[in-house]
Each structure stands twice: as C-alpha cells, then as structure tokens.
Rosetta silent file (secondary structure, phi, psi, omega in degrees, C-alpha in Angstrom):
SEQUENCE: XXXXXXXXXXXXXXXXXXXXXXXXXXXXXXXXXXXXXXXXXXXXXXXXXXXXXXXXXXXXXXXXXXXXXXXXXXXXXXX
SCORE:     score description
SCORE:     0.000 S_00000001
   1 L     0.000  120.937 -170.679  155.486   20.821   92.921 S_00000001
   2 L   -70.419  173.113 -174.994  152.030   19.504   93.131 S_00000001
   3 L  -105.190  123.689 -170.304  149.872   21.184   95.665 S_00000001
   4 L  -102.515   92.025  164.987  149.076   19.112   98.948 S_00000001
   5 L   -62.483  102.797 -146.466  145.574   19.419  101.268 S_00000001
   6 L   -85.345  -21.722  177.919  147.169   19.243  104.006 S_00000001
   7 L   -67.886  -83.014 -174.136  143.754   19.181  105.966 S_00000001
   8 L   -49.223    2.250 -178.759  142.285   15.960  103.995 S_00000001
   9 L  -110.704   16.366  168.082  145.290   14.310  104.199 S_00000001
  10 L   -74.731  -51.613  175.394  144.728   15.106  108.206 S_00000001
  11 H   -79.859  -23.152  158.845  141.299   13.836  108.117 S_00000001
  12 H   -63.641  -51.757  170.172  142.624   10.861  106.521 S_00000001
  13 H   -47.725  -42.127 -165.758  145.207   10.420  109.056 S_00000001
  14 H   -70.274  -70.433  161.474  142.447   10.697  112.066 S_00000001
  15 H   -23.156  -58.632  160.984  140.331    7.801  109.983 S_00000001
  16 H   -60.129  -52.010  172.195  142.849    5.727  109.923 S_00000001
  17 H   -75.884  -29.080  116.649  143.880    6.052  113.438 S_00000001
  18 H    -5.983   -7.364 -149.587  139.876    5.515  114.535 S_00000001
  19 H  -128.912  -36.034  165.255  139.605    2.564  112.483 S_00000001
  20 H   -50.446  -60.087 -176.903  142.767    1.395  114.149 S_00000001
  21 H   -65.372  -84.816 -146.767  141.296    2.008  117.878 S_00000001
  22 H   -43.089  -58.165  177.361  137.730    0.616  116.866 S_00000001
  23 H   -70.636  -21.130  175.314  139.744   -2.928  115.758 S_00000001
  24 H   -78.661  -24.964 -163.615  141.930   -3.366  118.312 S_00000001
  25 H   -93.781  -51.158  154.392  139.394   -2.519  120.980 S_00000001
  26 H   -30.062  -46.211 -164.298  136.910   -5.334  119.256 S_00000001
  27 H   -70.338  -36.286 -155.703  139.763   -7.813  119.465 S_00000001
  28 H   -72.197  -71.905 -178.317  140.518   -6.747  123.441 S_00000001
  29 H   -32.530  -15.390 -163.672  136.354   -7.596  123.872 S_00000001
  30 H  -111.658  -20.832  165.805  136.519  -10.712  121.997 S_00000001
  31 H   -89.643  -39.302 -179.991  139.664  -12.145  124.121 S_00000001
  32 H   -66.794    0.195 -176.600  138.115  -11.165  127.461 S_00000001
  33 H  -102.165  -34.050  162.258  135.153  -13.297  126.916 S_00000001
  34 H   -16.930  -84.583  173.571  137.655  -15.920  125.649 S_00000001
  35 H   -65.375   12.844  175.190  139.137  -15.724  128.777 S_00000001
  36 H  -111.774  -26.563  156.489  136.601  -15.791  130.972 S_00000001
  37 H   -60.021  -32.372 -177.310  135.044  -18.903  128.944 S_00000001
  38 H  -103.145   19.004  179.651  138.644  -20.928  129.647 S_00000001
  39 L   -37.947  -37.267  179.350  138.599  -19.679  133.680 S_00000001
  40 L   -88.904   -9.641 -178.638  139.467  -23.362  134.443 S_00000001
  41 L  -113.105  125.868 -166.210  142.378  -24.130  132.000 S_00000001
  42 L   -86.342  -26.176  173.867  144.716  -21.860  133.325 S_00000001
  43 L   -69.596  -49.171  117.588  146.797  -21.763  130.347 S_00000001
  44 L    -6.177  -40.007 -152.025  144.063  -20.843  128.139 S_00000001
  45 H  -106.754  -64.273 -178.202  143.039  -18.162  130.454 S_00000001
  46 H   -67.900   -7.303 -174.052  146.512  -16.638  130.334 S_00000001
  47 H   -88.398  -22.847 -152.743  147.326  -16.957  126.655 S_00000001
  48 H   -97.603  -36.817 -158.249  143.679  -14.696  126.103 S_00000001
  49 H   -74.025   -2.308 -172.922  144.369  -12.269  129.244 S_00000001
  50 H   -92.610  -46.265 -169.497  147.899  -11.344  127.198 S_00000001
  51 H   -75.061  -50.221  179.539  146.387  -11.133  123.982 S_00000001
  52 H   -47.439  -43.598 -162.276  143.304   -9.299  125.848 S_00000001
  53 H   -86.528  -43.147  176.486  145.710   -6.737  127.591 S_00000001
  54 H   -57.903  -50.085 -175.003  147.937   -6.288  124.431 S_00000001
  55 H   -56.728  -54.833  159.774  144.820   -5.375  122.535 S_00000001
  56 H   -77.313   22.301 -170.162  143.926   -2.644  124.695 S_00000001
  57 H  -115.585  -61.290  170.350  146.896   -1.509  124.945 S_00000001
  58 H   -43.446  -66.540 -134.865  147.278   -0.844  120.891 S_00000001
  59 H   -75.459  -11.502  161.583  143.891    0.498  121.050 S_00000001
  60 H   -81.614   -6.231  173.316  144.511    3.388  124.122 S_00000001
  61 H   -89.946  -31.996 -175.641  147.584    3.941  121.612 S_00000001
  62 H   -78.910  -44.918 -151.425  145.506    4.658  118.489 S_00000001
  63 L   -58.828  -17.157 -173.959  143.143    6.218  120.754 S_00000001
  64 L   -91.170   -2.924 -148.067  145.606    9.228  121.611 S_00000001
  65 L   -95.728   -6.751  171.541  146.289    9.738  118.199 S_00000001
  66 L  -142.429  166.494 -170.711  142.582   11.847  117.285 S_00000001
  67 L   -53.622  160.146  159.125  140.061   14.002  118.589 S_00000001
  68 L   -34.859  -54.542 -169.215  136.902   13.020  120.411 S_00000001
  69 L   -49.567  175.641 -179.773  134.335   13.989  117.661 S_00000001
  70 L   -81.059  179.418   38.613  133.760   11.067  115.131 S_00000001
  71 L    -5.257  -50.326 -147.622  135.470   11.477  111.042 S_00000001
  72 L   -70.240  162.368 -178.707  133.883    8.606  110.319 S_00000001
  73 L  -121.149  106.900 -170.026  130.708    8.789  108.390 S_00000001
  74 L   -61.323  123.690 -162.172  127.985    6.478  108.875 S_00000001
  75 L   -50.739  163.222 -171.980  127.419    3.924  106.246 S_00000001
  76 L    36.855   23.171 -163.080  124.092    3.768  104.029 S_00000001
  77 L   -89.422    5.418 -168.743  123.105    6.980  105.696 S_00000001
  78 L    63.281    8.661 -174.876  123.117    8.989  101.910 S_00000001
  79 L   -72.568    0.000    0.000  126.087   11.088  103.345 S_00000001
C-alpha cells in the first residue's frame, strides 16, 4: 500500500478550491460591468445580472471550502 501525504494532498485540495473562488469571482466582476454597460436593453441587463449572481454564488461556494491565509505562491517571486 503506497504511503499517502495526506497534508500535500490537503494543500492541494485548498489550491484548487482558491483558484476556483479567484475565477469565478473574476467572471461575477466582468458580468457586472456587462450589465451595467447594457442598463438600457433590458434583456441584456438580465441575461449578465444571472450570469453575474450565479458567479458569485460558485465563488462564496469555493470560498467556504479553505482557510483565510493564501497557499498560493506568488509567481516569479524565486519561491
């Protein structure tokens, strides 16, 4: 039976779910100005406030799934 780090496959877990929140929470930012750019075509304005509202909605779901502190490790930094 191979032997499992159960921690790094934790910290793996956390990364993922971060990485998860960070895109979904982009996408929510990127439909409200959508919608707020189609405020007169009402149709427009409601297909982005669903998709806006869905998005944060994933991303308060990933968001439950790790701690406050960061995992992630900041790119070109020599870490």
């Amino acid at each position: 039976m191979p032997y499992h780090d159960f921690q790094n496959q934790y910290v793996y877990n956390e990364r993922y779910y971060q990485q998860r929140f960070l895109e979904h929470a982009a996408f929510s930012e990127h439909h409200a100005r959508l919608k707020a750019a189609n405020a007169g075509n009402f149709q427009e304005y409601y297909k982005y406030a669903e998709l806006e509202y869905f998005h944060k909605s994933r991303a308060l779901h990933y968001k439950g799934f790790f701690k406050a502190e960061s995992t992630l490790k900041p790119q070109g930094m020599g870490f």
